[in-house]
C-alpha positions as CSV (number, residue, x, y, z in Angstrom):
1,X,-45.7,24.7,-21.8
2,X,-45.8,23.1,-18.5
3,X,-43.4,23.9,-15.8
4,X,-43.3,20.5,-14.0
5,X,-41.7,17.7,-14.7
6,X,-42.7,14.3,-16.5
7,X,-42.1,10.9,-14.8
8,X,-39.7,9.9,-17.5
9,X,-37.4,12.8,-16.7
10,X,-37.3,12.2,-13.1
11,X,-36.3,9.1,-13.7
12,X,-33.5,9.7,-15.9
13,X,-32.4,12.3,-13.1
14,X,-32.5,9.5,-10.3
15,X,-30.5,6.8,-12.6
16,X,-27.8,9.4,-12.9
17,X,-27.7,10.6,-9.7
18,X,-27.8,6.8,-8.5
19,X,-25.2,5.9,-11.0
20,X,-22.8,8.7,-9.6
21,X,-23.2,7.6,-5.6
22,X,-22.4,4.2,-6.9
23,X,-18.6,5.3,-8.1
24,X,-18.4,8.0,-5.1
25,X,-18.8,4.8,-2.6
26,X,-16.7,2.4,-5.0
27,X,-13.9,5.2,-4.9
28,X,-14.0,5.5,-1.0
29,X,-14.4,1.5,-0.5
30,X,-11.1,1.9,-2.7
31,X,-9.1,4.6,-1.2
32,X,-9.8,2.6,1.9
33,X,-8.8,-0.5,1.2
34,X,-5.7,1.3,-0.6
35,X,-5.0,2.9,2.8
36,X,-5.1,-0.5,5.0
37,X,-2.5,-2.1,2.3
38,X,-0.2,0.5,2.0
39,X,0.1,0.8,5.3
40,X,0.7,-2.5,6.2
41,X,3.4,-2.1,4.0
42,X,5.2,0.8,5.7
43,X,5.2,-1.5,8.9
44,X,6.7,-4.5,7.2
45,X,9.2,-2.7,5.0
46,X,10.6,-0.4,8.4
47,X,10.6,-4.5,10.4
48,X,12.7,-5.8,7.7
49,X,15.0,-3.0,7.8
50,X,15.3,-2.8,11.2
51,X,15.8,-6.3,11.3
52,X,18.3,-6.3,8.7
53,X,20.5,-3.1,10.4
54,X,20.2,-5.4,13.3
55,X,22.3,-8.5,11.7
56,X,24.4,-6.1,10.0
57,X,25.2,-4.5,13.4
58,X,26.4,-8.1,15.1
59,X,28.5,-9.2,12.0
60,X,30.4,-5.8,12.5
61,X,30.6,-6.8,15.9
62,X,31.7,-10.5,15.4
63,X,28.9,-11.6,16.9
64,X,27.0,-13.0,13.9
65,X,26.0,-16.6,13.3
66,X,28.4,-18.3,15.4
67,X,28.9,-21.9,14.4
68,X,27.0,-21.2,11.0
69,X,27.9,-19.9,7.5
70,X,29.2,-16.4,8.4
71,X,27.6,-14.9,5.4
72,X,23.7,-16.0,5.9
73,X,21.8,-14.5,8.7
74,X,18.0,-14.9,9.7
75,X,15.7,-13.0,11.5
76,X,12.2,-14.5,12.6
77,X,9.5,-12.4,13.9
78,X,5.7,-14.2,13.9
79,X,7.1,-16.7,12.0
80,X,8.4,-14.8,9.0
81,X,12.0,-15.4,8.4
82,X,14.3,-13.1,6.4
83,X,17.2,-14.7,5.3
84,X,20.0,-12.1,3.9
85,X,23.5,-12.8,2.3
86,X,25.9,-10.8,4.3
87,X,29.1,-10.0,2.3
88,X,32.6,-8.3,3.6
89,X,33.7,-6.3,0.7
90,X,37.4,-5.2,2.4
């Protein structure tokens, strides 16, 4: 028996080696991409809140939408405008 190994083996052993740091990198490129998105999410969801406590803040006030329908408000930020549907439920 011979103790080495035959070409064919060897490249068996480098297809599956290659085939497993081909889904290692596709996973990371993922998990990345994954990362970027959901974060840009966090920042657009906490905007629109903020935004929102901010309109429900000046119709408690009286200050909201003066000379416009009392219950829609907008808020425009790099020209994305929420529009929300403010309702007085007393």
């Amino acid at each position: 028996m011979s103790k080495a190994f035959s070409l064919l083996e060897v490249l068996i052993a480098m297809a599956i080696i290659t085939i497993g740091l081909v889904a290692a990198l596709n996973l990371i490129a993922f998990s990345l991409h994954s990362y970027k998105t959901s974060s840009q999410q966090i920042i657009d969801t906490n905007w629109v809140q903020g935004c929102l406590e901010a309109i429900r803040n000046q119709r408690d006030r009286g200050e909201c939408c003066l000379g416009q329908n009392p219950y829609v408000a907008t808020c425009t930020k790099n020209n994305i405008t929420i529009k929300t549907y403010l309702y007085d439920w007393q």
